[in-house]
Each structure stands twice: as C-alpha cells, then as structure tokens.
C-alpha positions, -999 to +999 in steps of 0.1 A: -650-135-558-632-114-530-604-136-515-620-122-483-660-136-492-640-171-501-628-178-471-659-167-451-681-191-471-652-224-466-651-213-431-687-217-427-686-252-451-656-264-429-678-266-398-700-282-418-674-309-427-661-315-394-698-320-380-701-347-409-667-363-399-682-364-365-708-380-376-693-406-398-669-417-369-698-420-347-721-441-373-693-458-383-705-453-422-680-451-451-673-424-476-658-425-509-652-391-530-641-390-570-625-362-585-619-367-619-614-342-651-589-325-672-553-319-660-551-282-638-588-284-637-587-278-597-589-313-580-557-311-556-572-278-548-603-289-539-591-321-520-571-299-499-602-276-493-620-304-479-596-320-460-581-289-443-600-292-406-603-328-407-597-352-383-565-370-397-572-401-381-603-408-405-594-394-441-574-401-464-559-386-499-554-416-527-534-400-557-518-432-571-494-433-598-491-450-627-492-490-619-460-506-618-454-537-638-465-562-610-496-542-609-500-541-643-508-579-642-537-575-616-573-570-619-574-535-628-593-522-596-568-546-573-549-514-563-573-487-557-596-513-533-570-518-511-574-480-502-612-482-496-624-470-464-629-489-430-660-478-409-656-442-397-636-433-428-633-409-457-614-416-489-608-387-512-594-402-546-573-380-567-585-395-602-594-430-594-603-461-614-613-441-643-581-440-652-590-465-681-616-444-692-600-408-691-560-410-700-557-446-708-580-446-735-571-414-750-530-419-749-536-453-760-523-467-727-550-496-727-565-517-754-599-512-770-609-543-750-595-533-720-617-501-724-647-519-733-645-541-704-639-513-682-672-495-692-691-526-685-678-537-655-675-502-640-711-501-627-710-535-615-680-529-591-695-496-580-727-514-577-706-542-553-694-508-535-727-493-525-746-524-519-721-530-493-731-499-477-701-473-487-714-441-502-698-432-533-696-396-543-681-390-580-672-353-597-659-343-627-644-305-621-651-292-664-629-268-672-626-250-708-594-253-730-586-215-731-588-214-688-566-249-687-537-233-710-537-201-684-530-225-656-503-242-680-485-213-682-488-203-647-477-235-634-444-236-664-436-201-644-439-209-606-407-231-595-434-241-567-459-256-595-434-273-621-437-306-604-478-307-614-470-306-651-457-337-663-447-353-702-485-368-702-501-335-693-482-317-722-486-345-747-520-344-736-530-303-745-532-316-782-562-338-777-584-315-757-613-328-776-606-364-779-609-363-738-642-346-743-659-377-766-638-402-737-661-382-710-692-380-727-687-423-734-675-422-696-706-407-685-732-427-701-715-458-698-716-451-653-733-428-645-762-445-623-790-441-598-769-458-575-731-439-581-746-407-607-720-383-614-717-350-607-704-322-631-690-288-614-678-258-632-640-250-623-637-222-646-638-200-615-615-224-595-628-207-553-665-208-570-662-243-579-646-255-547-678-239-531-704-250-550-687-287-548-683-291-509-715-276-508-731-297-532-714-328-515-730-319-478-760-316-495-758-349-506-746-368-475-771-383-453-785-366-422-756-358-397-768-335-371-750-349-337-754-333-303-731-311-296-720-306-258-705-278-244-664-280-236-654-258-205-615-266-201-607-268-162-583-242-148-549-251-143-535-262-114-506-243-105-480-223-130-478-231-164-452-253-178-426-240-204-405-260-225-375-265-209-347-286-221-313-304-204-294-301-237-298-262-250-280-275-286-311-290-294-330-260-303-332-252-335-318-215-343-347-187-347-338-172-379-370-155-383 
C-alpha cells in the first residue's frame, strides 16, 4: 500500500475515533483494548495509530513492565486493575494480563500451576469486567517468523529502535513455535462470547493497523452524536504576539 492511500484511509478512521471518544465521554461508558502477540509484530504501532487525535484527557497507554518483587507477591491481576478505566475512558493495554499465558509460560517465568490457574480464572475476571459494564476488546496482531526476523534486523540497525529489542525478545526468536502451541492453549482456554478474541494479520504492518481500527469501530456500540456547527467569533481588536520582559528566555532558533 502507497504511504499516500495509508494515510488517507487513517485519516478517514481517525474521525471515526474521535466521534467514538465523543461519544464515550458523553455516555460515560468504559473501553478496554488488548493487544497481544509476538515481539515486533506491530502493537506500539498500532496503539499509536489509534491514539494519535485523541482527546488526552480520556485515554490512556498501559505498557507495564515486568512486576517488581512487591508485586510479585500480589494477586496476579492486582497491578493491571488499578489501570482500568473510569467512566468516559479508554485504556489501550500494551500486552496485558496475558502475560502468564504468552512469555511467562514459554520462558518459564511462571509455574505449571500458576499457568493452569491463570487459564481458568482468566474468563472469570473478564467475565467480572464486562458484567460490570466495561467493554473489553482483545487482538492478537499474527505475524510469521520470516517477517518478525526482518523487523529484528531493522530494529538491531536503527539507533532509534535498539531500545524495542530486549535479552527476552532475543532469547525468545528460538522458540517461535513453542509461542504458537501457548497461543492456540491461550485462545481456547478465553476466548468467549462475552470477551472473543480477535486475530489480525500484521504481516503488512499499515494493512493491519487498518483492518484493526476498522474492525474495532465496527465493533463498538452505536455512537453517532450530534454534531453542531463551531463558528469562532472575530477578534476584538489586534492580535496578541508573544512578547516577553526577559529576551534570555527564548530559546535560540537553530533551525
């Protein structure tokens, strides 16, 4: 896809997403978004596609890191519910509770029983989530082994990308299948008629982002909201310019 046709299409979804925030701060409802899957598989990406237009006040972006040992002695979901929305909110987790069942279980960073209690209790807690009226919205962005070792490399070369690959992520190109089977028993074990999930094709990274915010307004209740014409006054009098006492302040124009 031309960079050019990208941006027209997210342009037109972005309205789209600001009418919904409008919306959801006028209804007061709550919205919770997953993104889960492979490492360089496109979820900061996509977050940041989303969130681009929006309303600061009423989003925010959860990318925890890995729990400290005070939190390492707390329920397990103790730390991500304290980030759950308040009414008129949006809460876009970067990888979330599924942690346990993603990374955990495949570097061995949890027990067998720590998983196996995590895929039970999983779709209760969600379960507690929605009946209390949030709507939960969970994606795994797939991407194949070949396209995630391109974005490897690409991020190992660009000084501005070193930062997103980290000892887990490279320990972790080894076992590109093992984090297949930990899907596939991640998927059956939660995926419900109240919180299904949601697989997207990242392959083609701008396609993906598309077909995901797309897919996600598709899904969100009905929105529509009035929209009333804004005519800005004229100005009385000449318009202001900055002006300051102390000239030292500014900062030198180098470009």
């Amino acid at each position: 896809m031309k960079k050019h046709k990208y941006d027209h299409h997210l342009k037109q979804l972005a309205v789209e997403l600001v009418e919904f925030q409008r919306w959801l701060i006028q209804t007061g409802k709550r919205v919770v978004v997953l993104f889960e899957g492979r490492d360089a598989a496109g979820k900061g990406g996509t977050i940041k596609a989303i969130s681009e237009y929006l309303d600061t006040r009423h989003y925010r972006i959860v990318a925890l890191s890995k729990p400290d040992e005070r939190e390492k002695t707390q329920w397990y979901y103790q730390r991500y519910i304290e980030h759950l929305p308040a009414a008129g909110e949006i809460v876009l987790f970067d990888r979330s509770w599924y942690n346990r069942a993603g990374v955990e279980r495949v570097m061995g960073f949890c027990s067998d029983e720590e998983y196996r209690r995590f895929l039970a209790e999983c779709p209760v807690f969600e379960k507690g989530l929605t009946d209390d009226g949030i709507l939960l919205y969970k994606y795994w962005l797939a991407v194949d082994q070949e396209e995630q070792e391109l974005r490897f490399a690409e991020r190992a070369q660009n000084p501005l990308k070193r930062w997103k690959i980290s000892p887990v992520d490279i320990a972790a190109r080894e076992k590109y299948r093992e984090y297949g089977r930990a899907r596939d028993a991640m998927l059956k074990a939660t995926h419900t008629e109240y919180a299904p999930w949601h697989v997207v094709d990242f392959n083609d990274q701008p396609r993906g982002r598309l077909n995901l915010i797309r897919h996600l307004l598709d899904h969100l209740p009905d929105r529509k909201l009035p929209i009333k014409p804004l005519k800005l006054p004229r100005l009385k009098g000449d318009p202001g310019v900055e002006e300051l006492a102390d000239k030292s302040l500014w900062v030198k124009k180098v470009f």
